[in-house]
N, C-alpha and C positions, 0 to 999 in steps of 0.2 A: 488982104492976103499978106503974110507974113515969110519973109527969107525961107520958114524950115517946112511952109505949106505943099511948095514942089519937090521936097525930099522926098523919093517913097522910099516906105516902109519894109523890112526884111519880113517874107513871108514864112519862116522857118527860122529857129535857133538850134544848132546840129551839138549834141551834150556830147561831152566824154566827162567818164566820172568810175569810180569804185561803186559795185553793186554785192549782192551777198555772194557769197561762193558755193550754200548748196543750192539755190536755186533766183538766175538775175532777171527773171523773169517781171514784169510789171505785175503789180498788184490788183489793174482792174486791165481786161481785157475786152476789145482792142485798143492798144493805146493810139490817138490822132493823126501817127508817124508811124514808121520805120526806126525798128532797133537792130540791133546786131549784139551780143556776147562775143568780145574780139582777141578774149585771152583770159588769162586764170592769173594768179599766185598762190601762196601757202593759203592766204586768208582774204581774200575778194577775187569776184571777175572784173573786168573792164566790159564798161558797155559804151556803145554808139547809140544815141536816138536824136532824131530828128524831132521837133514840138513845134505847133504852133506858139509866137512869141508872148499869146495869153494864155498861155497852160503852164502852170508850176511842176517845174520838175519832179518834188518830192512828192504831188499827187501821185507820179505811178509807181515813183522807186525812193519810198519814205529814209529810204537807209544812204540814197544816194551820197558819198562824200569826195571831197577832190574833185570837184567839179568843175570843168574847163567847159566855154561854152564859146560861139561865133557866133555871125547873124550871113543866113544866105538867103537868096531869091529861091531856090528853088531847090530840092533834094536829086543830089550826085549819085543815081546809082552805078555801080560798075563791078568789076567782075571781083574784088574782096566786098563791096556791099552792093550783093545783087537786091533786086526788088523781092522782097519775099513774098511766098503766093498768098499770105491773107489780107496783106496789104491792097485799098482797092483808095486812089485819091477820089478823095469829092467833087474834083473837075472833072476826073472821068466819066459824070454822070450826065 
């Protein structure tokens, strides 16, 4: 056993990033997480998504740039990111 064997691991990496502007939608649906479109500009939206920390960003949102990321235990929702209804987690099963 090694010093970093009792670290656990972040189950969730929560993005913010620049997505397209006419449409910030993921490219394969459903994406693993929860996203949010959290605001506009002239020329991108801003997105919020949650990912498991083995899924690549630019699999759902190839254009994704400016990309800030965390690492959390668990997805925050509340009342600017509520649960959306298509979202269903895999431990709810």
């Amino acid at each position: 056993m090694t010093s970093m064997d009792h670290i656990p691991h972040a189950a969730w990496r929560r993005y913010r990033f620049q997505a397209n502007i006419a449409d910030p939608r993921p490219v394969k649906f459903p994406p693993p997480g929860p996203w949010w479109c959290t605001g506009t500009s002239d020329t991108y939206s801003i997105v919020v998504a949650y990912l498991p920390p083995n899924e690549s960003l630019t699999d759902w949102w190839p254009e994704a740039a400016q990309i800030e990321s965390t690492e959390h235990d668990e997805i925050q929702f509340s009342s600017r990111f509520p649960r959306p209804d298509w979202y269903v987690e895999v431990t709810a099963k």
